[in-house]
N, C-alpha and C positions, 0 to 999 in steps of 0.2 A: 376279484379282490386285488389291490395291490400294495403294499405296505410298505412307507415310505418316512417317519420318524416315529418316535413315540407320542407325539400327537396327531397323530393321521387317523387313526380310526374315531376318535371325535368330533376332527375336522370333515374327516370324509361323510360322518351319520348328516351332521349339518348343511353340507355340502348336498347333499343327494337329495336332503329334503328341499332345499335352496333350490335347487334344479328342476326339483320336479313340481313344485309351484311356481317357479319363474317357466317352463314350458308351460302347463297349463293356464296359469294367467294370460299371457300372452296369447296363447292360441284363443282361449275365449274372448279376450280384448278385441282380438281382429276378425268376428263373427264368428269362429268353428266352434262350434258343440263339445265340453270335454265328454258328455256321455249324450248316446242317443236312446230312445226310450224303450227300445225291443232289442232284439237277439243278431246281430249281423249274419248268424247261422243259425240253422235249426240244430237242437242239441242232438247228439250221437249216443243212445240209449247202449251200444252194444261196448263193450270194455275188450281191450285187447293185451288186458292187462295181466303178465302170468307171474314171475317173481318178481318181488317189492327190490327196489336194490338200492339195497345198504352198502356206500359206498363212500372214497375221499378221493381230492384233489390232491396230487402228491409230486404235481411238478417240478419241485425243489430237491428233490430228492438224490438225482443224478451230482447234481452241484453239494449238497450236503457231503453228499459220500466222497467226493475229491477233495471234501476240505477237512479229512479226516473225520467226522460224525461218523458216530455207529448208536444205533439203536438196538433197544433191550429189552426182555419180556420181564413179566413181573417178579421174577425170580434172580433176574438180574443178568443173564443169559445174554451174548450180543445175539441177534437173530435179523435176518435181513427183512427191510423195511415194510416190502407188498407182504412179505407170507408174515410177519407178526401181525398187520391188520386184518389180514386174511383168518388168523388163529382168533380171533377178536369177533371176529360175527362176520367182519366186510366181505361183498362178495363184487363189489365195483368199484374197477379205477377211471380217475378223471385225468385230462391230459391237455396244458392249454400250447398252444402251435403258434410260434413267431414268427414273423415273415424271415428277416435278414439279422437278428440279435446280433450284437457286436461282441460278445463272448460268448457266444453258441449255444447256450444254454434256452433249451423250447425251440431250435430250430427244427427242421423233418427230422435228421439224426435221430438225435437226440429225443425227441419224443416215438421215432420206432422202436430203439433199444430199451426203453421203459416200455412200453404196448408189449413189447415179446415179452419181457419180464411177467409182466400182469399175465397175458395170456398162458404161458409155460405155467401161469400157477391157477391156470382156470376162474380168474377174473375177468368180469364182462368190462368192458374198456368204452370211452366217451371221448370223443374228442374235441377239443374248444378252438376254435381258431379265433383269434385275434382280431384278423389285418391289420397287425403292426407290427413295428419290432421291435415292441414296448409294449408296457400294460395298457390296455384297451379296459375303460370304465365309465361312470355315469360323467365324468368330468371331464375324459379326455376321449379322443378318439382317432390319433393322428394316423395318419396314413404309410404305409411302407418310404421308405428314404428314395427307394428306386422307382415308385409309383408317382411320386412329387409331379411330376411334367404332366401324366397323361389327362387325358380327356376323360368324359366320361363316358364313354363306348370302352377308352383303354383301361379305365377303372375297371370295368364288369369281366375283362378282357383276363386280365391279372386276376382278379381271384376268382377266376372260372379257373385260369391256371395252376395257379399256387393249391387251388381247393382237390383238385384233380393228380399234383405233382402227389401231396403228403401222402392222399388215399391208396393212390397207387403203390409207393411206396411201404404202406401200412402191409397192401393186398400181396406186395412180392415176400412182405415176413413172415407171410404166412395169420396177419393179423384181420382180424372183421371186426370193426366196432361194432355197437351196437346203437349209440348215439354217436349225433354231429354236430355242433353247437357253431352257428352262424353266428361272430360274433360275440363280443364278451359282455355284459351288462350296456345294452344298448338303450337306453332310457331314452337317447335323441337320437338314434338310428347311429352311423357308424362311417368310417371314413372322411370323415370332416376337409372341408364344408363338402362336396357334393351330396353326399350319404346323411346327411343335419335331415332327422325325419320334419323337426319344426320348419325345415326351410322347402322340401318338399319330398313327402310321404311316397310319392313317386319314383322317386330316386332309389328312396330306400327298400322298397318293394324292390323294385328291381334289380337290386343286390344281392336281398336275401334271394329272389329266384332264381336268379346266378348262382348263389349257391346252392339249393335246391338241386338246380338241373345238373351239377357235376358231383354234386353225394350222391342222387340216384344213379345216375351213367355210372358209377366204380361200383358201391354197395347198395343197388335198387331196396334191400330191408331195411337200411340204418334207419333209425328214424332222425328227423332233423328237427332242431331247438332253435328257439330264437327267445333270449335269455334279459332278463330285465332286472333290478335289485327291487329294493324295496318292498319284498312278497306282502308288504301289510296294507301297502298302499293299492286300492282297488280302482280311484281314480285315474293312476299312473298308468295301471293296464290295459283298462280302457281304453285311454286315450290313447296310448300304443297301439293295440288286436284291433281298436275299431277303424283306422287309420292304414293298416296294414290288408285290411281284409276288403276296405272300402278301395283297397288300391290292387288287389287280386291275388295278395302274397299268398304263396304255394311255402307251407311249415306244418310239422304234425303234431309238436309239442311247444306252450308254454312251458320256461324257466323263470325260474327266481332264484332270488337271493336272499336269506332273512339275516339277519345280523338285529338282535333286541338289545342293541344300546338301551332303551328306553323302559326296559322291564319286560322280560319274557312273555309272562302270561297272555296278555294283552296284546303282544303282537303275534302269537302262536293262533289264540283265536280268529284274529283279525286277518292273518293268514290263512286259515282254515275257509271261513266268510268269503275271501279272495278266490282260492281255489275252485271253490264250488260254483260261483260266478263266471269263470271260465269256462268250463265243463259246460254249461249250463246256457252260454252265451253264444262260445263257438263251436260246442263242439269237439272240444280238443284234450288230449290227453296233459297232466300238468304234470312238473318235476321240482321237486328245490334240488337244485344243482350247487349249490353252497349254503354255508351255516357255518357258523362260530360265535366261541363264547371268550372270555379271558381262561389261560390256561389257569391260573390259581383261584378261580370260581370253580374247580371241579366238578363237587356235588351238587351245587346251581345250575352248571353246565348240564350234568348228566339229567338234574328233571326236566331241564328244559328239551332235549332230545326224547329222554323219555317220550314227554307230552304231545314234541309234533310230529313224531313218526306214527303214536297212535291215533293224533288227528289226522295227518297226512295217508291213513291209511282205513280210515273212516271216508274220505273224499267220495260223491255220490260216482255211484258205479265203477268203483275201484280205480277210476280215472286219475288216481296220482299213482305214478309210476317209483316214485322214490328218493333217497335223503341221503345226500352226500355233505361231509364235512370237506371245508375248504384248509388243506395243508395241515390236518392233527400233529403233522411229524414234526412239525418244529418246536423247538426248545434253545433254551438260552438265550433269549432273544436273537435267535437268528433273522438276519434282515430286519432288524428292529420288531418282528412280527410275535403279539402275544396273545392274539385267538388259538393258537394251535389248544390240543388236549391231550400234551407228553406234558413228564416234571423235569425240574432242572435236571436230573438224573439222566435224563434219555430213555424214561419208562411211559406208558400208556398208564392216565391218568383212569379216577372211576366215572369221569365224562365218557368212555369208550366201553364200559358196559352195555351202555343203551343200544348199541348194536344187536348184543347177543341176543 
């Protein structure tokens, strides 16, 4: 997610659809197949699947809190940020990793001192990396500012690097994720252009193995994500996992993104549909890694969580691992951003029921 005016999250639903029929179009225009007729894997009957986790993206939170915000339980209480969500149901934090940010904010620092925080309160923790030092999304995907010149040997080079600098540093805080998210909403693979999966799928495998091979070397259990928006869209995944799998990527979990601009219901099922076609395709364990609603849709909000965590948790063989909202904590239009599910107040909306 990245939020960027009070028109951005309209432009962006638009934007994402645009994108991901302008990929598929194309690639079927110039012979590729967007879906092939069987399974790229035999499906994986056994589930390793133990706690559901309920869980947010809380990235902004370090930066919130320097700019005087403080957050409040329903009673009106300040109380700090992980342990109110944590009093709420949450039992997992998200954390997305900037290469070089020019105000620091999602650098390695900066995302260990949040990690210890979550951990100290027995929060299972995820980690998102970027490679950039900027939002990474279906629309962009620019490359670190210090990465610019190199090749692409020296591409795989740097984020074997950078992937292995953060983890390490996670592992001296005494921190273990539990996810790793290669990359942020990778609809056209990542690092642009070499990493452009429409330009070649090759590349981008290659990346993600890259990263692969240096989240195993530090934390051989994490499991590792490779995250895409759109959860409604079943074509887009396809064309992505078949692409990725036809190319020998080494990942253990499907991500998604849902955001139902378009009417909840409908894209909760359709997402559910999606899910289960993963599982069932590759094999692989599935996650929605974000979700958001408008914060003054509350009780809209709250059914629509309701609904897909009891579908996401109906997923054949327990194979969805779990439902994080992206960023609840913000309020008052901070960064212009109004999915979050706090009120003007700085309290947890009844969208954040649905946890309990």
């Amino acid at each position: 997610m990245c939020p960027v005016s009070s028109n951005f999250f309209a432009m962006r639903f638009i934007l994402s659809i645009l994108i991901s029929l302008g990929i598929l179009f194309g690639i079927t225009s110039s012979g590729c197949k967007k879906k092939s007729s069987s399974p790229i894997i035999p499906p994986d009957t056994t589930s390793s699947n133990s706690t559901f986790a309920k869980g947010a993206d809380v990235s902004w939170v370090t930066e919130m809190e320097s700019s005087g915000i403080k957050f409040y339980n329903s009673a009106g209480a300040a109380t700090e940020c992980i342990a109110l969500l944590k009093s709420l149901g949450l039992n997992s934090i998200r954390l997305r990793v900037w290469v070089n940010p020019p105000a620091g904010w999602n650098n390695a620092a900066d995302v260990v001192a949040k990690a210890v925080r979550a951990k100290n309160l027995g929060m299972r923790v995820m980690i998102d990396f970027h490679y950039s030092d900027d939002w990474a999304d279906p629309a962009k995907q620019t490359k670190p500012a210090a990465w610019n010149a190199l090749d692409f040997t020296g591409l795989k080079t740097a984020l074997a690097n950078h992937t292995t600098d953060v983890l390490n540093q996670l592992k001296s805080a005494g921190v273990t994720p539990e996810w790793v998210q290669l990359g942020n909403e990778t609809n056209d693979g990542m690092l642009w252009p070499e990493g452009k999966a429409s330009t070649s799928f090759s590349n981008f495998a290659q990346l993600i193995n890259t990263g692969y091979d240096a989240v195993k070397a530090v934390f051989p259990l994490a499991k590792v994500i490779v995250h895409i928006s759109n959860g409604w869209d079943n074509s887009l995944f396809r064309w992505i996992f078949d692409g990725l799998n036809s190319n020998a990527a080494r990942y253990d979990v499907i991500g998604m993104s849902l955001y139902p601009f378009g009417g909840w219901s409908s894209a909760n099922t359709q997402c559910l549909q999606n899910m289960n076609d993963m599982v069932s395709r590759y094999g692989k364990e599935v996650m929605i890694v974000e979700v958001g609603m408008p914060w003054d849709n509350a009780a809209d909000c709250k059914s629509f969580l309701t609904d897909l965590i009891a579908k996401a948790k109906s997923v054949s063989n327990n194979k969805c691992l779990g439902v994080l909202y992206w960023e609840p904590e913000c309020y008052n239009n901070w960064k212009g951003y109004t999915l979050g599910a706090f009120d003007n107040s700085g309290k947890p909306t009844v969208a954040m029921d649905a946890f309990k």
